[in-house]
VEXDO-503171 format. One record per residue: residue in one letter; x, y, z of N, C-alpha, C in turn. Coordinates in pm, whole numbers, padded with zeros to 5 digits, always signed. Example, Ala and Ser with C-alpha at 12.3 -4.5 7.8 and 13.67 -1.06 7.14 Angstrom:
// VEXDO-503171
A+01319-00569+00780+01230-00450+00780+01320-00330+00780/S+01285-00225+00708+01367-00106+00714+01290+00003+00787/
//
This chain:
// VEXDO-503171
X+00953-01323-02084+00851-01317-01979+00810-01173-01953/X+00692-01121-01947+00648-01009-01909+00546-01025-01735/X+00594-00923-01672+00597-00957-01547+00434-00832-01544/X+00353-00916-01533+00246-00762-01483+00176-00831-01353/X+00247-00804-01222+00163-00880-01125+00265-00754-01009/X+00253-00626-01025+00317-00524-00939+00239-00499-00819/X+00139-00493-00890+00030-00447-00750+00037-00579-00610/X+00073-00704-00662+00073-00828-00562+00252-00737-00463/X+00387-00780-00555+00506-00747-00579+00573-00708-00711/X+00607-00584-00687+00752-00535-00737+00847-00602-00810/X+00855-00647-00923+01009-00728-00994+01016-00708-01116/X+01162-00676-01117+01238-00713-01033+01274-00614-00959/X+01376-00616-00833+01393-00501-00767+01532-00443-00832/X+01521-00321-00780+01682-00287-00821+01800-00286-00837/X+01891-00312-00870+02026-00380-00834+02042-00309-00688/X+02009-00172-00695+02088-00118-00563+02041-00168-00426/X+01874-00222-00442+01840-00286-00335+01902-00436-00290/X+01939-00530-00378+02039-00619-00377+02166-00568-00327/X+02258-00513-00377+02403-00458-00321+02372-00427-00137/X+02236-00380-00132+02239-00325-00003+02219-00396+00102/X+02143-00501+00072+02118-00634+00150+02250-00750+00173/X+02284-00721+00047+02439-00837+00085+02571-00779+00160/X+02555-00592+00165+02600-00537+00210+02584-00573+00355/X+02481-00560+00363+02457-00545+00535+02480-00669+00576/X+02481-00809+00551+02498-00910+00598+02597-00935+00613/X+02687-00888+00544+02846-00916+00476+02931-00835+00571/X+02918-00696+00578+02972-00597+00671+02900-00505+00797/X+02776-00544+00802+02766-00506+00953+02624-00546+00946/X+02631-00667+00970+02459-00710+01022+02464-00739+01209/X+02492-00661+01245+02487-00665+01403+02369-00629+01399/X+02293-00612+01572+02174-00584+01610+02167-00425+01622/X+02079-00354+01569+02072-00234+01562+02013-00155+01636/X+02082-00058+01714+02007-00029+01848+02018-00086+01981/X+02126-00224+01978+02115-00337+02121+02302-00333+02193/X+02385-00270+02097+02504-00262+02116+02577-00187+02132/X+02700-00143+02184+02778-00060+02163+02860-00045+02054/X+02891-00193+02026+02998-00213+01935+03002-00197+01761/X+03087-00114+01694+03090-00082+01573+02998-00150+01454/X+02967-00281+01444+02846-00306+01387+02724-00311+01384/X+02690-00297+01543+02588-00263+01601+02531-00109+01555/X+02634-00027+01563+02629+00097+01520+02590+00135+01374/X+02702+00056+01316+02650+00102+01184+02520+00009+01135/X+02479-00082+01188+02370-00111+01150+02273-00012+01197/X+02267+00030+01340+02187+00156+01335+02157+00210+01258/X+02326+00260+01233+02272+00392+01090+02177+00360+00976/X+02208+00235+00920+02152+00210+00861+02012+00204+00825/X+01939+00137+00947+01838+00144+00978+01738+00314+00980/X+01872+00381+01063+01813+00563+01033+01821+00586+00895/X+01911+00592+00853+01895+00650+00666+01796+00563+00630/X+01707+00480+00651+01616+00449+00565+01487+00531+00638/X+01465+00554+00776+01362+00621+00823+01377+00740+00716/X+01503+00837+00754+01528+00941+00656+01454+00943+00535/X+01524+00852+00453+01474+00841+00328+01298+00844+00335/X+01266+00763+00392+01081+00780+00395+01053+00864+00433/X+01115+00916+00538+01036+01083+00575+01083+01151+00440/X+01171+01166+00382+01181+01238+00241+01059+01234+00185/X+01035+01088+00163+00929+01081+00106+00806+01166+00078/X+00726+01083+00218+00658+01136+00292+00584+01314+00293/X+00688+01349+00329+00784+01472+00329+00707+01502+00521/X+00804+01398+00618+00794+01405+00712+00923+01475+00745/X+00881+01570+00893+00976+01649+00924+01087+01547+01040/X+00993+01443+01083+01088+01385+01192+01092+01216+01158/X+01199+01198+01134+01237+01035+01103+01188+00954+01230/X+01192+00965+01304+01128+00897+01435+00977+00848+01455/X+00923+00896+01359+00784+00896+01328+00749+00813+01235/X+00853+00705+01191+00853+00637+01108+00884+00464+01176/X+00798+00442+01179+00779+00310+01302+00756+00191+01196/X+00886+00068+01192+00888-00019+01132+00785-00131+01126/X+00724-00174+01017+00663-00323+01071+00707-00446+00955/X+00609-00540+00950+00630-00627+00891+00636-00614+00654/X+00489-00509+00735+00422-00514+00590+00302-00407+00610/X+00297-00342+00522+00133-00250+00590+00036-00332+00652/X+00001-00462+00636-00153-00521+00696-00088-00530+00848/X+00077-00558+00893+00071-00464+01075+00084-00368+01047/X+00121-00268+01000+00096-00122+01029-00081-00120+01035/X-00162-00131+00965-00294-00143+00975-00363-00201+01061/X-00331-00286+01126-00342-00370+01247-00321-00275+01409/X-00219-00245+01353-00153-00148+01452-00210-00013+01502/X-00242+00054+01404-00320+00181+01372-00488+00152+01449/X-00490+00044+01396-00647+00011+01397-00704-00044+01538/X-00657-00099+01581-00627-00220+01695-00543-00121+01842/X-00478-00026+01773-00439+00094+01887-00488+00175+01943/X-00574+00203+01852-00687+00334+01875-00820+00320+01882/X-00877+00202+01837-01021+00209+01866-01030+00075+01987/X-01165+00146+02054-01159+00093+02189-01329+00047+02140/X-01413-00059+02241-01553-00091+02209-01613+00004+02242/X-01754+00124+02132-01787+00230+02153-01725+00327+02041/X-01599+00280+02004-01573+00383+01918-01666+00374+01818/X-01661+00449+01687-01713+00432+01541-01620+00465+01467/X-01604+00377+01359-01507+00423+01232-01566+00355+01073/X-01501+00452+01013-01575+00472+00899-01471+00461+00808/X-01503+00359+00717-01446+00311+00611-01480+00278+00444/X-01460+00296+00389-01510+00264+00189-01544+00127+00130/X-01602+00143+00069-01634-00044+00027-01526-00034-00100/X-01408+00006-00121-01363-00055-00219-01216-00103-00150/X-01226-00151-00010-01065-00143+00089-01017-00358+00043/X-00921-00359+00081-00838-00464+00062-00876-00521+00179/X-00829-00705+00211-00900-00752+00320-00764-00712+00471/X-00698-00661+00423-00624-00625+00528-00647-00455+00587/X-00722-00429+00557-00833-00301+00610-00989-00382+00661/X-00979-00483+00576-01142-00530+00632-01160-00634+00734/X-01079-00688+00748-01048-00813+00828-01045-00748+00923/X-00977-00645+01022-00938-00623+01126-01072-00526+01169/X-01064-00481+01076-01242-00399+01122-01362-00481+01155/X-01346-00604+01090-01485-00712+01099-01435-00729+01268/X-01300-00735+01270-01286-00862+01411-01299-00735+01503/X-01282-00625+01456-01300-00481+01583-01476-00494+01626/X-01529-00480+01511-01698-00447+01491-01746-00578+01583/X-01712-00694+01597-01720-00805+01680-01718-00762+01813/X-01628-00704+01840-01572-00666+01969-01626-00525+02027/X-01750-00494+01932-01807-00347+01991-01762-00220+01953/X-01697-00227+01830-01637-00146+01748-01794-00086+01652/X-01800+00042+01634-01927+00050+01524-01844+00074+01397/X-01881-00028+01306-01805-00011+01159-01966+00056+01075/X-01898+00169+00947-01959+00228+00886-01914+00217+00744/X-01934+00207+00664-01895+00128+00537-01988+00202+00421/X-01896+00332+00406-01933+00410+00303-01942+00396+00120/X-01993+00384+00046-02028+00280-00082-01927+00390-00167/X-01893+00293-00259-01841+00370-00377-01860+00336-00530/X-01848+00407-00598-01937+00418-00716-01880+00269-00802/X-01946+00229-00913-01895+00116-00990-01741+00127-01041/X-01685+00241-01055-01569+00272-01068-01494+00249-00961/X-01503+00230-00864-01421+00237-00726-01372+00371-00648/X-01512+00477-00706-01477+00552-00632-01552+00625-00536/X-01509+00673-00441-01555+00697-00315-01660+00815-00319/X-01789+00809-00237-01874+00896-00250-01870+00991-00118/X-01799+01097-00173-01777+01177-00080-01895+01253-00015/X-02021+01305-00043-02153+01338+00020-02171+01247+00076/X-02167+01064+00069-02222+00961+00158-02072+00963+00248/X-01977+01006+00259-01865+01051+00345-01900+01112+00451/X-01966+01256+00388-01998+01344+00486-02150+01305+00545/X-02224+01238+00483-02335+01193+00615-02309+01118+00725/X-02203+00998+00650-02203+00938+00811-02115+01016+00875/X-02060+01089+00810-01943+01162+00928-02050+01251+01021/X-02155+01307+01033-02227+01338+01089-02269+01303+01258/X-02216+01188+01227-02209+01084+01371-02058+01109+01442/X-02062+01121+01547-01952+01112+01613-01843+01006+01569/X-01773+01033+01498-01629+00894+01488-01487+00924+01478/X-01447+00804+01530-01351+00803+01616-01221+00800+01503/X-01214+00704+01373-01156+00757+01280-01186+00681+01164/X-01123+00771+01059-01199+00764+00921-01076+00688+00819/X-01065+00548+00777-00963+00490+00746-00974+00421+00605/X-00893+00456+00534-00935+00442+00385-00792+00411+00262/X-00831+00358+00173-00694+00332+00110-00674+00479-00009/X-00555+00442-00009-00509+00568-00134-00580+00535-00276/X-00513+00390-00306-00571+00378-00440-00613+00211-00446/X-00697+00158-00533-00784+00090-00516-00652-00036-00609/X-00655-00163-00493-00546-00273-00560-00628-00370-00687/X-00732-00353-00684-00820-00433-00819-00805-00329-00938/X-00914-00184-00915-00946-00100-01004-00816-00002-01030/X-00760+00023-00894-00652+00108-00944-00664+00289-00939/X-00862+00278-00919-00902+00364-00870-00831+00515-00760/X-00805+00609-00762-00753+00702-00682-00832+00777-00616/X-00854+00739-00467-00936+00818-00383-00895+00987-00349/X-01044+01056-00345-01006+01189-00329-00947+01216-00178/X-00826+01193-00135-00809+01185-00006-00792+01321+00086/X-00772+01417-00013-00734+01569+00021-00901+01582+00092/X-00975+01535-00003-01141+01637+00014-01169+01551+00126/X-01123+01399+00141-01180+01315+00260-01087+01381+00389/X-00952+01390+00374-00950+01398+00535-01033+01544+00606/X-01055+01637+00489-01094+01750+00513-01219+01727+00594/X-01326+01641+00533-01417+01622+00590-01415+01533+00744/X-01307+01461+00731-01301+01390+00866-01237+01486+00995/X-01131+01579+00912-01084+01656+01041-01189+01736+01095/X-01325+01806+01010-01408+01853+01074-01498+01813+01150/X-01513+01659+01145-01584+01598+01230-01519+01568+01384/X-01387+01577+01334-01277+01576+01455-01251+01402+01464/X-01199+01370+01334-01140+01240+01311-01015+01266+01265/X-00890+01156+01267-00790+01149+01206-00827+01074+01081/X-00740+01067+00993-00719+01028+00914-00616+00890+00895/X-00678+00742+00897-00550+00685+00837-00572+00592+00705/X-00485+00615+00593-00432+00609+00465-00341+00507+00479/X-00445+00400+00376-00351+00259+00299-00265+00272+00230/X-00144+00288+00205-00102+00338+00088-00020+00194+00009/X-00073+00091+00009-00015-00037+00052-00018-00034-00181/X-00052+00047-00202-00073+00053-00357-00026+00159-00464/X+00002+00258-00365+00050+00404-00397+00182+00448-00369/X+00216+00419-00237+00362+00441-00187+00474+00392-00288/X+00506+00504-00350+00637+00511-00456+00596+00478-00610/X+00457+00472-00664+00389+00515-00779+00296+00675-00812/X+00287+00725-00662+00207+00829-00649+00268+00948-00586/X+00286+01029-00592+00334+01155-00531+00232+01118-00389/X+00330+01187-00270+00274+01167-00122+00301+01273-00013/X+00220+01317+00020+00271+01505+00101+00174+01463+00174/X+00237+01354+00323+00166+01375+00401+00036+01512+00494/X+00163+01632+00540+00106+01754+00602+00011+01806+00451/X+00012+01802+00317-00029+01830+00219-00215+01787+00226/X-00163+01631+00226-00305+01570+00201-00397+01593+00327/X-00331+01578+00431-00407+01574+00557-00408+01410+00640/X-00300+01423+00606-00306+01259+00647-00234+01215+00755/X-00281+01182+00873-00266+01135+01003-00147+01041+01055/X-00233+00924+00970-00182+00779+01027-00123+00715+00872/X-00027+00673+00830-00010+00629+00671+00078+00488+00709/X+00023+00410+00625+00051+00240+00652+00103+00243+00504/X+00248+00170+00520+00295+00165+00350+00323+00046+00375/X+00330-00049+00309+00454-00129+00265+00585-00138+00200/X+00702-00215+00196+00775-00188+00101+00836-00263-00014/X+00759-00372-00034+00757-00448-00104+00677-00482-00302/X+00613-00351-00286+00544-00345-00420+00603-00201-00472/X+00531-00076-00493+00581-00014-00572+00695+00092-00547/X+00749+00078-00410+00832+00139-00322+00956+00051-00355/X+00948-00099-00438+01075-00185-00491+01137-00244-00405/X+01149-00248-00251+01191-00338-00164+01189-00451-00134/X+01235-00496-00050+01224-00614-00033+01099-00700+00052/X+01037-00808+00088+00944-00813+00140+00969-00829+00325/X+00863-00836+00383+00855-00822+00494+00922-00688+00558/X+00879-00576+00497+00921-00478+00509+00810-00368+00500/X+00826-00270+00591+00689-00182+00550+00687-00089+00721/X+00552-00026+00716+00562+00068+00840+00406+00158+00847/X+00430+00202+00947+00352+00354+00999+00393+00459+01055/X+00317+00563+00951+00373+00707+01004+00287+00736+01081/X+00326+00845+01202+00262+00905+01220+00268+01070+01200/X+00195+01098+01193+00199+01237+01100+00229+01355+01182/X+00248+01453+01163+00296+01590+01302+00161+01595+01370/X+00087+01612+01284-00048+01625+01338-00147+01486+01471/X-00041+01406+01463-00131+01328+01536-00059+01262+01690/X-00143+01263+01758-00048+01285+01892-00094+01088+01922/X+00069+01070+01940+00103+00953+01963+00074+00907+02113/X+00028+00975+02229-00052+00912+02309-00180+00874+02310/X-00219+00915+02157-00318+00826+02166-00328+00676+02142/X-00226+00624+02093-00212+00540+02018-00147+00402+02112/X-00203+00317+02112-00153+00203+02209-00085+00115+02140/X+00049+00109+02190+00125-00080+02073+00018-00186+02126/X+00030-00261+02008-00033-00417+02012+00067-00503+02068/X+00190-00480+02050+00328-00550+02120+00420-00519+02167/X+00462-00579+02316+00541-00552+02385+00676-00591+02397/X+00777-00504+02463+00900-00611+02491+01005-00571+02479/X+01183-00618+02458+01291-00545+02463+01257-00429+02271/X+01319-00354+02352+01375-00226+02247+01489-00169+02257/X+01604-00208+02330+01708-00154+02323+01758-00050+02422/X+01609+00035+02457+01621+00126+02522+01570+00107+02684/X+01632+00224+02756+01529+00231+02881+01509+00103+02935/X+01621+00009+02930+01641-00144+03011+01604-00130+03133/X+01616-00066+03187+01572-00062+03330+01473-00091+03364/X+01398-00027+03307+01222-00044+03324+01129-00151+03285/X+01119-00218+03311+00993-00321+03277+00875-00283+03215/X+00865-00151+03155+00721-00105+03142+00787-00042+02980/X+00708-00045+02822+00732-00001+02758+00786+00090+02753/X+00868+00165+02656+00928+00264+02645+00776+00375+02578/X+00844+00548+02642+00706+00600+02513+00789+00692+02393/X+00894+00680+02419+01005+00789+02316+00967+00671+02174/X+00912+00794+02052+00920+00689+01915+01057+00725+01900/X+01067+00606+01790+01000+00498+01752+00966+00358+01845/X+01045+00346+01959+01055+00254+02031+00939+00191+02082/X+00837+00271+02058+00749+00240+02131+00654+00150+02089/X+00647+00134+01956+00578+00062+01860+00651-00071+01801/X+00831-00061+01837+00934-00162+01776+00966-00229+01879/X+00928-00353+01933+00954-00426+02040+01031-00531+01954/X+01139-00565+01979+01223-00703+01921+01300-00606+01820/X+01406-00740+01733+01462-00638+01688+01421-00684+01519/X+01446-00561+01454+01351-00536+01341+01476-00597+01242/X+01363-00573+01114+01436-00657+01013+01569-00581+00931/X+01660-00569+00993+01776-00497+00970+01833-00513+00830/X+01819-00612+00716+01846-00647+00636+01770-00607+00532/X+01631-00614+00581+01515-00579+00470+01506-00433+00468/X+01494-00372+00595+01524-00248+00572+01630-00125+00533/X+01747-00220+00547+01859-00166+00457+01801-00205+00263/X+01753-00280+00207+01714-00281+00115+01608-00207+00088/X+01510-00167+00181+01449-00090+00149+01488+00079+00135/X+01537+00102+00225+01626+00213+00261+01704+00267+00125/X+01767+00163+00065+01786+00174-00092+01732+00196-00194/X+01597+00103-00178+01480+00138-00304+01422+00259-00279/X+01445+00323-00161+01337+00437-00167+01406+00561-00216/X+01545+00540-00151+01659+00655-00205+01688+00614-00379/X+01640+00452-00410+01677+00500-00586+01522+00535-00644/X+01418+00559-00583+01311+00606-00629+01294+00746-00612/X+01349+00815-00539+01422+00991-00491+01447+00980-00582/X+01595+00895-00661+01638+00962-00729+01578+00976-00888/X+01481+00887-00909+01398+00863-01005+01353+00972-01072/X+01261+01037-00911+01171+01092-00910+01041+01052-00899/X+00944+01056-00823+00815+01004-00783+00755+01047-00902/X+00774+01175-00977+00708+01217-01082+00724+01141-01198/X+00883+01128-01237+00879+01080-01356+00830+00910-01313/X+00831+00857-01223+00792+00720-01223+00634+00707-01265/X+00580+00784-01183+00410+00854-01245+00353+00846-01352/X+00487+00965-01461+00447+00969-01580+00494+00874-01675/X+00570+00759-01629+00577+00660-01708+00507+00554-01684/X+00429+00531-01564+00305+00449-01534+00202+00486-01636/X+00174+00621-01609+00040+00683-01677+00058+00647-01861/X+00185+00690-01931+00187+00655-02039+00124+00486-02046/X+00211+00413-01963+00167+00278-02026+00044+00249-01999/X-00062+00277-01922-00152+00244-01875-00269+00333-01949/X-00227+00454-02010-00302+00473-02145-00289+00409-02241/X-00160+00360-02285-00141+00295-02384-00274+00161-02378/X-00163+00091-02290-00255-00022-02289-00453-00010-02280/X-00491+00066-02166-00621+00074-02230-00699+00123-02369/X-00626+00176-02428-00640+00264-02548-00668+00070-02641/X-00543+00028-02647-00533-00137-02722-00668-00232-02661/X-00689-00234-02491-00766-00287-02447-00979-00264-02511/X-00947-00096-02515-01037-00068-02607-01129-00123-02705/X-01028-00179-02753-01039-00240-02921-01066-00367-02924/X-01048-00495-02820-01095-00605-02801-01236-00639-02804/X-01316-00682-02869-01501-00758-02874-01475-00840-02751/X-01570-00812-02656-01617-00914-02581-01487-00876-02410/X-01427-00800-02450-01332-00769-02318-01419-00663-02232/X-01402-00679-02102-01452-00545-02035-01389-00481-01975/X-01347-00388-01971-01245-00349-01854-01323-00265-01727/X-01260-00302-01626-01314-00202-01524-01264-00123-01440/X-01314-00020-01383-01258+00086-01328-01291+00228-01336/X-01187+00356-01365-01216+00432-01430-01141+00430-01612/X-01073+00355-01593-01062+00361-01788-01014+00503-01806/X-00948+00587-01760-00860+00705-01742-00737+00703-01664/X-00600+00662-01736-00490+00652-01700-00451+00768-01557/X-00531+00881-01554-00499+00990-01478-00545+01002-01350/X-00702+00856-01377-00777+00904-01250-00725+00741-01148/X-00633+00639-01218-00588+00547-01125-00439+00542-01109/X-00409+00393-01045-00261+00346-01118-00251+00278-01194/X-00138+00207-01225-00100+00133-01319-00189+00028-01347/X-00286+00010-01264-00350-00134-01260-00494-00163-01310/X-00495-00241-01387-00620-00304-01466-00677-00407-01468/X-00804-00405-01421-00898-00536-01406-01034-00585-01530/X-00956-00682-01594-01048-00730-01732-01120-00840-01728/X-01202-00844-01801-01291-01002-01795-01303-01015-01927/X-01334-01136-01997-01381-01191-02118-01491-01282-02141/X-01617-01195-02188-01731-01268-02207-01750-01420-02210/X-01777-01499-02163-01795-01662-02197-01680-01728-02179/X-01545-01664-02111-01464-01715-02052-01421-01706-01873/X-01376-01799-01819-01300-01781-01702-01211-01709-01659/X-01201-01619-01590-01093-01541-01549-00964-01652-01539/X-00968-01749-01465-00897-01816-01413-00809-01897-01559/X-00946-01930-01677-00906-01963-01764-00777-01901-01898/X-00833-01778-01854-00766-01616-01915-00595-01619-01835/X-00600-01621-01729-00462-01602-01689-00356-01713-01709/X-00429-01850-01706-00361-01996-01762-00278-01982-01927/X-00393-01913-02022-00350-01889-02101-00256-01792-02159/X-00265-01655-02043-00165-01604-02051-00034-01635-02024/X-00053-01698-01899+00114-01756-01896+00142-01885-01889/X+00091-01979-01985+00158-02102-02064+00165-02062-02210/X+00126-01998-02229+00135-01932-02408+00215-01834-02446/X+00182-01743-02346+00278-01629-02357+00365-01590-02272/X+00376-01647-02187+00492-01583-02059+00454-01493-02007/X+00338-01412-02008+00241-01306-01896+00200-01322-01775/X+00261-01280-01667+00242-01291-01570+00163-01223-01491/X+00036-01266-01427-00081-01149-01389-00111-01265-01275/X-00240-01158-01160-00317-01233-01106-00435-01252-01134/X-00557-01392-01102-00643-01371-01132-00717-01404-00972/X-00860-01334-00983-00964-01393-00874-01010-01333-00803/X-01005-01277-00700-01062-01196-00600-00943-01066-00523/X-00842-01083-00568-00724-01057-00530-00742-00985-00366/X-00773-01056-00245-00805-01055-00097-00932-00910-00057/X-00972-00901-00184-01038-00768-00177-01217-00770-00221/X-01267-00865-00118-01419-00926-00158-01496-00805-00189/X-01463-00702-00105-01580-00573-00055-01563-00501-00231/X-01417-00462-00273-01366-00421-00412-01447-00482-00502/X-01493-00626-00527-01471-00676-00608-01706-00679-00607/X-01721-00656-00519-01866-00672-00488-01918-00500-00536/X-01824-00381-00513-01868-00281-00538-01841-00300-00700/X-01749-00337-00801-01766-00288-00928-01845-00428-00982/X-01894-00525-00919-02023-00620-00968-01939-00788-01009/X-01804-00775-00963-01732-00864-01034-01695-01016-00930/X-01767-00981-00835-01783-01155-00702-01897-01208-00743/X-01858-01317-00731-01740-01386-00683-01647-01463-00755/X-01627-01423-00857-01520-01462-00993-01391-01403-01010/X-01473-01315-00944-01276-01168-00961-01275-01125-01111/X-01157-01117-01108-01132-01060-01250-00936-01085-01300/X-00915-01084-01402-00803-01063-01445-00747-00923-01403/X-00656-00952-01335-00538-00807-01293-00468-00764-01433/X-00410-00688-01464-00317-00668-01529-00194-00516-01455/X-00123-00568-01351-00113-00476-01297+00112-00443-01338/X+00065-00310-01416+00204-00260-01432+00299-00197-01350/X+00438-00175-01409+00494-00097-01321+00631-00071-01376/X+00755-00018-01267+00824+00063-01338+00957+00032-01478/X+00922-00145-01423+01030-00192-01512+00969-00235-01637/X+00791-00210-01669+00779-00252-01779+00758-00114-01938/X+00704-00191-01994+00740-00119-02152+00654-00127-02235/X+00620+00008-02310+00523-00010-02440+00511-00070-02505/X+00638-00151-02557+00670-00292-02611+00590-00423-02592/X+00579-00431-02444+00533-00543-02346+00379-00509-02356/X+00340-00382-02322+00213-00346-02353+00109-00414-02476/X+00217-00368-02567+00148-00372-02713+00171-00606-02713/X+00281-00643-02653+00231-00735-02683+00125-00811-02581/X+00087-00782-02454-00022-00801-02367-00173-00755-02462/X-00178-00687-02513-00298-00630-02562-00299-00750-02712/X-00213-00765-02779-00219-00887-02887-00250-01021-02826/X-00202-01033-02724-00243-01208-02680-00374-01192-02646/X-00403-01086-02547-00528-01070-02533-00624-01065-02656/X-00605-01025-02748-00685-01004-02881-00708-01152-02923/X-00568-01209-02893-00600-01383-02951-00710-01451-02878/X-00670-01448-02771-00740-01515-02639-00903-01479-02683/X-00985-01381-02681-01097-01352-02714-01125-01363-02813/X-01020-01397-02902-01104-01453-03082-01115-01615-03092/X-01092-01642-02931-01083-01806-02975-01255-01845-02948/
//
């Protein structure tokens, strides 16, 4: 079986993220943060060494700034839904996932002004049509890292630049990038960052978060949910000390000990070398993809300028038909269709059919490559 469906989830995960999860259930799955007592505690810890570890990441200076959620689409929710009030304006890319677009449609409903900056057939972002609408007063400028269809890599350095001069924050999807891409928050300019940890970060699911960045002052920012945190019992009124302030109930202590793991065995990886073994295969494979009559690929078709991920079609066939055959014939595992990303799939011309994913990652192989690019060769000679 060849697994190319990374960009959806991650698999398999690491052994160490397994050990760490049965760990915690086994020897201290107490409530973390709600107790005095020795498992309570060390589940704490636990819970901190994984903030740690992401601020590593990150390369955040304060672990506290690392506010748990479900999955990035609440961190995005959160971000989004916190800060803009009816009157604001925010400005966003037509190549975003529906968990950037969904919450903006239901904001823009509610008196939100949405601005919906175009990006080229490649999926990439037009930074002069950036800076016009930024011209307008807005409130913030919210955009993904890298594109989950095309794979596309937004210029995010040159965008927040332009948004901080308009006197916007910045908040960054990284729901595609986080732990395939090198990430320097204070570097890029990046505010508000929504990861998940369930795709290329190798965790487990229902796991994920928002940073907030040094740069961005957390009174601005309102929770969407209220309620016990462990702390400051006394009071009936939210806590404002982070992380607490954003973590009402108690969080997923299990998932985030597994995550906490995948991110410390992706440290130890190296973000780089994981990079440059994406980039190899993903030249490889387009290089083979190349060579197919009647295949199209889309995107940028430059291993350097996306990620791992590739979106194909085949003349006079079904997408839908294409992925059937991949995995009853060959054991290839991909997605096909719209993959929740209508606005993506309308900027490179490919709605309402979608397209074949082919999306790699760290456990696969040139091997696997070369035989994805042969079935494919069959498939289009039929």
């Amino acid at each position: 079986m060849i697994y190319l469906d990374h960009a959806a989830t991650s698999w398999p995960k690491p052994p160490a993220v397994l050990r760490a999860i049965e760990q915690y259930l086994n020897d201290y799955g107490g409530n973390p943060g709600r107790s005095g007592h020795r498992i309570s505690i060390e589940a704490g810890r636990v819970v901190y060494e994984a903030r740690e570890a992401l601020a590593q990441l990150f390369n955040v200076p304060d672990p506290l700034r690392i506010v748990f959620t479900a999955n990035a689409t609440e961190a995005l929710n959160l971000a989004l839904y916190g800060l803009l009030k009816p009157g604001d304006r925010v400005v966003t890319s037509g190549i975003e996932h529906n968990a950037m677009m969904r919450p903006l449609r239901d904001l823009a409903r509610r008196g939100v002004e949405l601005q919906i900056v175009p990006c080229n057939a490649e999926g990439l972002l037009d930074l002069a049509a950036l800076a016009e609408a930024l011209r307008v007063k807005t409130r913030l400028v919210a955009l993904n890292h890298a594109s989950n269809v095309v794979g596309t890599i937004s210029p995010i350095a040159q965008a927040a630049k332009l948004a901080h001069q308009a006197g916007a924050p910045l908040l960054l999807d990284t729901a595609q990038s986080a732990g395939c891409l090198p990430i320097d928050m204070p570097a890029l300019g990046v505010d508000l960052l929504a990861f998940t940890g369930h795709k290329a970060l190798c965790g487990p699911p229902g796991t994920g978060g928002l940073v907030l960045g040094t740069s961005f002052d957390a009174q601005e920012l309102e929770p969407i949910m209220r309620g016990g945190t462990g702390s400051r019992s006394e009071y009936e009124e939210q806590p404002e000390m982070l992380p607490d302030k954003y973590e009402s109930g108690t969080v997923n202590g299990m998932g985030i000990a597994g995550l906490g793991a995948a991110v410390r065995w992706l440290l130890e990886q190296g973000i780089d070398n994981v990079r440059a073994h994406e980039v190899r295969l993903t030249r490889e494979m387009l290089g083979g993809l190349a060579q197919i009559p009647r295949l199209h690929v889309y995107g940028p078709r430059d291993a350097e300028k996306q990620t791992a991920t590739i979106s194909v079609s085949i003349q006079g066939l079904y997408v839908s038909d294409i992925g059937f055959q991949l995995d009853a014939d060959y054991a290839i595992l991909c997605r096909v269709g719209l993959h929740c990303a209508p606005a993506a799939h309308r900027t490179i011309g490919t709605f309402p059919e979608g397209t074949v994913r082919l999306a790699l990652g760290w456990s696969n192989t040139l091997e696997q490559v070369h035989l994805v690019v042969d079935a494919l060769q069959r498939i289009s000679s039929i």
